[in-house]
C-alpha positions as a LaTeX table, in Angstrom:
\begin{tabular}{lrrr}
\hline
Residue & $x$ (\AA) & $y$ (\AA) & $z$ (\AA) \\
\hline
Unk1 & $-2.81$ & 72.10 & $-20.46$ \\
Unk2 & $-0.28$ & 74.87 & $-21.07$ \\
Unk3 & 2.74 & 74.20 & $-22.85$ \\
Unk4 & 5.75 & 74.20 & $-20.09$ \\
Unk5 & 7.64 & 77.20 & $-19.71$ \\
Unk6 & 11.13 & 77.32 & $-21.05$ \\
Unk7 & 12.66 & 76.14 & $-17.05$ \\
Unk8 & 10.03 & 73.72 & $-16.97$ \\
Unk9 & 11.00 & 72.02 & $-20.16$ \\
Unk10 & 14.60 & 72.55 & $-19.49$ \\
Unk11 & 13.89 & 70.12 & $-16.43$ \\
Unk12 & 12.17 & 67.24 & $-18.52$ \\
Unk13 & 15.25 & 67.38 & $-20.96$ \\
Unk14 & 19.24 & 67.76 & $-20.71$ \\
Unk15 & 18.71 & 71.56 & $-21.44$ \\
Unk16 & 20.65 & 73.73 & $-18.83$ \\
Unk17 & 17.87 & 76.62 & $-16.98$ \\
Unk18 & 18.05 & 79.82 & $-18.76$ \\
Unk19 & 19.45 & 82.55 & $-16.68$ \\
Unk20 & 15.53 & 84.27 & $-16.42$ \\
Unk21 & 14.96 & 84.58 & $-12.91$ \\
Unk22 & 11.63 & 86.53 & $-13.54$ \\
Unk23 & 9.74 & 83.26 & $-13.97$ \\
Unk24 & 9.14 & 80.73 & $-10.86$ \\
Unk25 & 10.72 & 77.55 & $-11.14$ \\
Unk26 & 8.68 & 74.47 & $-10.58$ \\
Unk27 & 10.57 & 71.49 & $-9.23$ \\
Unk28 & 9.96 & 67.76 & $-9.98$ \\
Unk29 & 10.84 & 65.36 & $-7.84$ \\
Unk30 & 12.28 & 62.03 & $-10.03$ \\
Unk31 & 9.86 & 58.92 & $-8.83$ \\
Unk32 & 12.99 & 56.97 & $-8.04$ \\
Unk33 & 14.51 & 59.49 & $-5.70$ \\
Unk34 & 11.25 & 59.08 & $-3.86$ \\
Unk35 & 11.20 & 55.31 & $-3.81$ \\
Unk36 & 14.51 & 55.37 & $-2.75$ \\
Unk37 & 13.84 & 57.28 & 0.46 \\
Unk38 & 11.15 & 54.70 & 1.46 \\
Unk39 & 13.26 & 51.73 & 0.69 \\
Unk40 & 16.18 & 52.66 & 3.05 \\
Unk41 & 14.17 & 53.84 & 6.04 \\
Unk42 & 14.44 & 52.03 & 9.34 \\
Unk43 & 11.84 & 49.89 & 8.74 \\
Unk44 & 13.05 & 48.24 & 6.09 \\
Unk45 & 16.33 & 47.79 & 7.97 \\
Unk46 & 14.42 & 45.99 & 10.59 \\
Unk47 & 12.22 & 43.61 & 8.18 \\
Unk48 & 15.70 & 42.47 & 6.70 \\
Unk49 & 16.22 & 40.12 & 8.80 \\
Unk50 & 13.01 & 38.61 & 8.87 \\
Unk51 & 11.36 & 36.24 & 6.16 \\
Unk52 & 10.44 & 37.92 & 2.72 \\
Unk53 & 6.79 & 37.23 & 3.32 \\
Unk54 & 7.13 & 38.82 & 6.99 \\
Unk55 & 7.41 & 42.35 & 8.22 \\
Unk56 & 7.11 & 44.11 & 11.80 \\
Unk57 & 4.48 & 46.05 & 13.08 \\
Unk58 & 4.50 & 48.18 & 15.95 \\
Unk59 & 2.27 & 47.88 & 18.74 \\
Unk60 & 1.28 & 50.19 & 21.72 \\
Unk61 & 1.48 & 48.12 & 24.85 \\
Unk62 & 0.74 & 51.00 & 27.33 \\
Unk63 & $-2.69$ & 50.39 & 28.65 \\
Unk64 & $-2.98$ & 54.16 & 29.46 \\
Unk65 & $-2.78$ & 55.31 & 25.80 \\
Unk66 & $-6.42$ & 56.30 & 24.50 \\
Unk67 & $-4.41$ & 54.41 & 21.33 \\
Unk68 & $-3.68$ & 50.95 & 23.37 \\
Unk69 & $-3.00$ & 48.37 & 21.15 \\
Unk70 & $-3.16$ & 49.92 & 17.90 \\
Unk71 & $-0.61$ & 48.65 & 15.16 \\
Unk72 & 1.91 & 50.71 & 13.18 \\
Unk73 & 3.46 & 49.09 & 9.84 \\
Unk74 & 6.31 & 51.72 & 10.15 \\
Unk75 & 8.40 & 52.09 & 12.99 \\
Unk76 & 8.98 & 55.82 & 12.07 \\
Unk77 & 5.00 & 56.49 & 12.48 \\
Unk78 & 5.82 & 54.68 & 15.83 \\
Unk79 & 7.72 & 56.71 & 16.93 \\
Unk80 & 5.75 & 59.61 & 16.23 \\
Unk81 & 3.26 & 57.90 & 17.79 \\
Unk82 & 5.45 & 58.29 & 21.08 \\
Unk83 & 6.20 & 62.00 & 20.55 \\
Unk84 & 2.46 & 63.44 & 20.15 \\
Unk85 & 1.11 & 61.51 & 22.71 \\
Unk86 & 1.09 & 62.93 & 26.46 \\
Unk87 & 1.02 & 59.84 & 28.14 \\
Unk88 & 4.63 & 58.75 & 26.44 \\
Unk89 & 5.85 & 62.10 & 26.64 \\
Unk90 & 5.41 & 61.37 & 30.35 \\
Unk91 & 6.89 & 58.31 & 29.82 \\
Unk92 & 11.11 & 58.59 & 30.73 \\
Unk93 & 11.53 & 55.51 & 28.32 \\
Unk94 & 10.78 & 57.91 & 25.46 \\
Unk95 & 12.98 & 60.88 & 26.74 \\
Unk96 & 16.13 & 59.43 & 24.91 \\
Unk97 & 16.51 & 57.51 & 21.42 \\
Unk98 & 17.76 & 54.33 & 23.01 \\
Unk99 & 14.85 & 54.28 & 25.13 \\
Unk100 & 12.66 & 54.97 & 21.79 \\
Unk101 & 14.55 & 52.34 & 20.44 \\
Unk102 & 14.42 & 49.76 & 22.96 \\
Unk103 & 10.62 & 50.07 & 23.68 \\
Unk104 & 9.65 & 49.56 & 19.90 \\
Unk105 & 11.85 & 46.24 & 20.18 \\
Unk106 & 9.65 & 45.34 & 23.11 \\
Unk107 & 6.65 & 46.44 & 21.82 \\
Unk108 & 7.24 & 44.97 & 17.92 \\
Unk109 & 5.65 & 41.88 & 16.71 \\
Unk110 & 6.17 & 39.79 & 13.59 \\
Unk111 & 3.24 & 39.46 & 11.19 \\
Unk112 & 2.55 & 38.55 & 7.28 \\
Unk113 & 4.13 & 40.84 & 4.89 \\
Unk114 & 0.30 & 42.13 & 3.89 \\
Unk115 & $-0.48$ & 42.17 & 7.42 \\
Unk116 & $-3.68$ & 40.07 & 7.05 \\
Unk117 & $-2.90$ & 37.82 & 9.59 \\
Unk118 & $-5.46$ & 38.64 & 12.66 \\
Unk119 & $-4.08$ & 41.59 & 15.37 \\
Unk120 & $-3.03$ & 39.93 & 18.31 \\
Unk121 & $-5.59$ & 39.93 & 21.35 \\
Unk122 & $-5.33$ & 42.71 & 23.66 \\
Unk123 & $-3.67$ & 40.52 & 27.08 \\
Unk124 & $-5.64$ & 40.69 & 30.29 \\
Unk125 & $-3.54$ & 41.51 & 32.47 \\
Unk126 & $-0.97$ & 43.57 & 32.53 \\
Unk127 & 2.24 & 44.41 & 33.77 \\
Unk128 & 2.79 & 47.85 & 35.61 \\
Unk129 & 5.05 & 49.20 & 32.32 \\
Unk130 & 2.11 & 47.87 & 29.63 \\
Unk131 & 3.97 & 44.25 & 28.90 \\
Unk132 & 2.05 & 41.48 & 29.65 \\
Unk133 & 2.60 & 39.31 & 32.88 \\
Unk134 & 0.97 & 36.22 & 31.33 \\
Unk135 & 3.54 & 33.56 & 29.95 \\
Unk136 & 1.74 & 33.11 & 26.30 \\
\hline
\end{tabular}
């Protein structure tokens, strides 16, 4: 491995960056920044309020999705989930963030913190905006 240029070792130490623009600076992102990030994301905000050794996941409810009843850990991925697929782009519950909102507190359901408890059953019937009509 090549010994860091003089930038690159200014950023593992206190050193200020020379003023040598010639040379391409290579930024490091610190670890802690990162974990950071992922620690104050929505989901976490959500799985506050549950036990410690529970979290949410995020299930699709429509029956019209080719992705019907697949589970997302991360209400972010979720909601991505919404935006790439046509059938929720369709959807006017999706058109607006308190409709995203709303619909992935319908659609959410409490599990085990490693998620090894079993995925729900798919229902049998359903309701004409994917809930279940079943009392369970």
């Amino acid at each position: 491995m090549a010994a860091p240029s003089g930038n690159q070792q200014a950023m593992l130490t206190t050193e200020p960056l020379s003023s040598d623009t010639t040379t391409d600076v290579l930024v490091i992102a610190r670890t802690s920044a990162q974990f950071d990030y992922l620690t104050s994301s929505d989901t976490d905000a959500d799985n506050a309020d549950l036990f410690p050794t529970h979290r949410w996941a995020w299930y699709c409810k429509d029956p019209t999705c080719p992705q019907y009843w697949s589970a997302w850990s991360c209400k972010s991925n979720f909601w991505l989930h919404l935006f790439e697929t046509e059938v929720h782009r369709a959807d006017l519950r999706t058109h607006t963030r308190v409709g995203r909102r709303n619909l992935a507190r319908e659609w959410r359901v409490k599990t085990d913190w490693e998620m090894t408890e079993p995925k729900q059953p798919k229902p049998t019937s359903h309701g004409t905006n994917g809930t279940t009509t079943s009392n369970e």
